[in-house]
C-alpha positions in Angstrom: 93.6 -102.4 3.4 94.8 -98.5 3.6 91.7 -96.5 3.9 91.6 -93.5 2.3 92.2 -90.9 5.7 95.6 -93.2 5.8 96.3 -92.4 2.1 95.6 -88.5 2.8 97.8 -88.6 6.1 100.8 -90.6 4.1 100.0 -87.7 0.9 100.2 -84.6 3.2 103.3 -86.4 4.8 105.4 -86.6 1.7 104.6 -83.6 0.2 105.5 -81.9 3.7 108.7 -83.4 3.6 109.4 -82.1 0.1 108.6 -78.9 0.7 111.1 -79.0 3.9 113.8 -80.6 2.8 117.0 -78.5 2.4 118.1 -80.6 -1.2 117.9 -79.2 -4.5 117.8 -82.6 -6.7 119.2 -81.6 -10.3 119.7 -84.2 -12.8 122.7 -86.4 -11.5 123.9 -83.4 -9.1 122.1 -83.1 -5.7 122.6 -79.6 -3.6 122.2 -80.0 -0.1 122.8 -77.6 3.1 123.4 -74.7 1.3 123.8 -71.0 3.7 125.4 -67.9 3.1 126.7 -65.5 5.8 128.4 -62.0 5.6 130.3 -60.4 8.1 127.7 -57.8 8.9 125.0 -56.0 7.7 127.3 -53.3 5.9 129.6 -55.9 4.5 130.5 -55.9 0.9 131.4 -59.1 0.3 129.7 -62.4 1.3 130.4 -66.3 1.0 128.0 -69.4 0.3 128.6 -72.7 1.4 126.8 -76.4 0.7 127.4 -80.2 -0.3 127.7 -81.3 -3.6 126.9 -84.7 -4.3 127.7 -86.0 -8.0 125.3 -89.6 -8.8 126.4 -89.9 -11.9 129.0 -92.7 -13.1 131.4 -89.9 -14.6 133.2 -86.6 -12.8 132.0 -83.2 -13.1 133.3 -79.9 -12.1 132.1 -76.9 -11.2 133.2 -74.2 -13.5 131.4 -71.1 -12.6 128.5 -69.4 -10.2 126.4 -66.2 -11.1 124.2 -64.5 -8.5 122.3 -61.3 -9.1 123.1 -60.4 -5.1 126.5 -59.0 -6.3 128.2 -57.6 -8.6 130.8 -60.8 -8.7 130.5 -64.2 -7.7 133.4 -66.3 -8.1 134.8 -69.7 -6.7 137.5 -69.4 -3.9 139.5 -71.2 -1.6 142.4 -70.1 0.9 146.0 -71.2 0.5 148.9 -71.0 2.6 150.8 -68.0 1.0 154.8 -68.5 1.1 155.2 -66.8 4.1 152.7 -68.5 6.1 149.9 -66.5 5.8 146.7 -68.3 4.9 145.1 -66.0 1.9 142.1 -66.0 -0.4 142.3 -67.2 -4.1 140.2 -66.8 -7.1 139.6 -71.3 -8.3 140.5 -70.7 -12.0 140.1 -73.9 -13.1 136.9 -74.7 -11.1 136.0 -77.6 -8.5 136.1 -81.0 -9.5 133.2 -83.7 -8.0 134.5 -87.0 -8.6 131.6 -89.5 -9.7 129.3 -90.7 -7.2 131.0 -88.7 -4.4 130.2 -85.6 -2.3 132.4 -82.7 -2.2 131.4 -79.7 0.8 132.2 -76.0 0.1 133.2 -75.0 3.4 134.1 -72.2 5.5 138.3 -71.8 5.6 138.1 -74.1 2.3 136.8 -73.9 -1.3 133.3 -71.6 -1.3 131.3 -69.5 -3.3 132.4 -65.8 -2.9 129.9 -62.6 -3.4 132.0 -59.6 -4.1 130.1 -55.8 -3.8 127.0 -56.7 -2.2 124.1 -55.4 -4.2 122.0 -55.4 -0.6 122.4 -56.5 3.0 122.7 -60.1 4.1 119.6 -60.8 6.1 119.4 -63.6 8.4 116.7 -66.5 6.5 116.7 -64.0 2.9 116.9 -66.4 0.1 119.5 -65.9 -2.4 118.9 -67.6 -5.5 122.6 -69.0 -6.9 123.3 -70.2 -10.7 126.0 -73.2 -10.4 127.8 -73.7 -13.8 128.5 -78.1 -14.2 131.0 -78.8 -16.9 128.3 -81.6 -17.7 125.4 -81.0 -16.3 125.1 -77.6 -17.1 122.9 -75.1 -15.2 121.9 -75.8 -11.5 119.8 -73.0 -9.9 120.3 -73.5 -5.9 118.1 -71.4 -3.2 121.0 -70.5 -0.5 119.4 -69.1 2.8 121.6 -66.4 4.7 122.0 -68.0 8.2 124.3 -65.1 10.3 124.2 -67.4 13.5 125.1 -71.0 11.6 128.6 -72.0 13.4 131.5 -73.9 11.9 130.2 -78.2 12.6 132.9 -81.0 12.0 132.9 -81.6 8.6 133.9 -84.8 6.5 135.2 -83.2 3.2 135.5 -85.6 1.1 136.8 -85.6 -2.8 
């Protein structure tokens, strides 16, 4: 029998584990590890990175992000250029998440791009981010600026 100081200990556990946890659960699209960094505190331009995990049966993409911290916020990636020089592109045609796979916007590879910083990038300010879903519409993320995150080994997966 679970007495009730058990059931308050178990309550206060999972709602402190909610309240921590990094995810952003959004219909069938789950937002996880989300940062941002800039180069500096005068920078004008910034970059966001997370995971997107897709748990529904069909694809989606990612069409389009909005942020009030700039005055544009597009989707880029680098390419190697033709004469070898790896360069920074505007993704026209978004970011596709195949079904029930994750796809990681990382740093050197498809991200989320703030162009003519409205204000600094402080390290742990919350940026609140608008992700536009072919079919599952809006998804409003909370990405914290973290200056001193280094590069980890990623799996990036499609």
């Amino acid at each position: 029998m679970i007495s009730k100081l058990s059931i308050k200990y178990i309550t206060s556990a999972v709602v402190l584990f909610f309240l921590s946890a990094p995810t952003l659960i959004a219909g069938q699209i789950m937002i996880s590890d989300a940062y941002a960094r800039s180069s500096g505190p005068l920078a004008k331009a910034g970059a966001a990175y997370m995971k997107i995990m897709n748990h529904s049966n069909e694809s989606d993409r990612l069409i389009s992000v909005y942020s009030n911290i700039a005055k544009k916020t597009e989707l880029h990636k680098h390419i190697m250029s033709e004469n070898g020089i790896m360069k920074m592109v505007r993704i026209e045609d978004g970011i596709k998440i195949d079904a029930m796979q994750e796809h990681t916007l990382i740093r050197g590879g498809e991200h989320i791009m703030f162009m003519g910083l409205n204000e600094p990038f402080e390290n742990g300010k919350i940026i609140p981010v608008i992700l536009q879903f072919e079919n599952s519409g809006e998804v409003t993320v909370e990405v914290v600026v973290d200056q001193k995150r280094k590069d980890k080994k990623h799996s990036h997966t499609h």
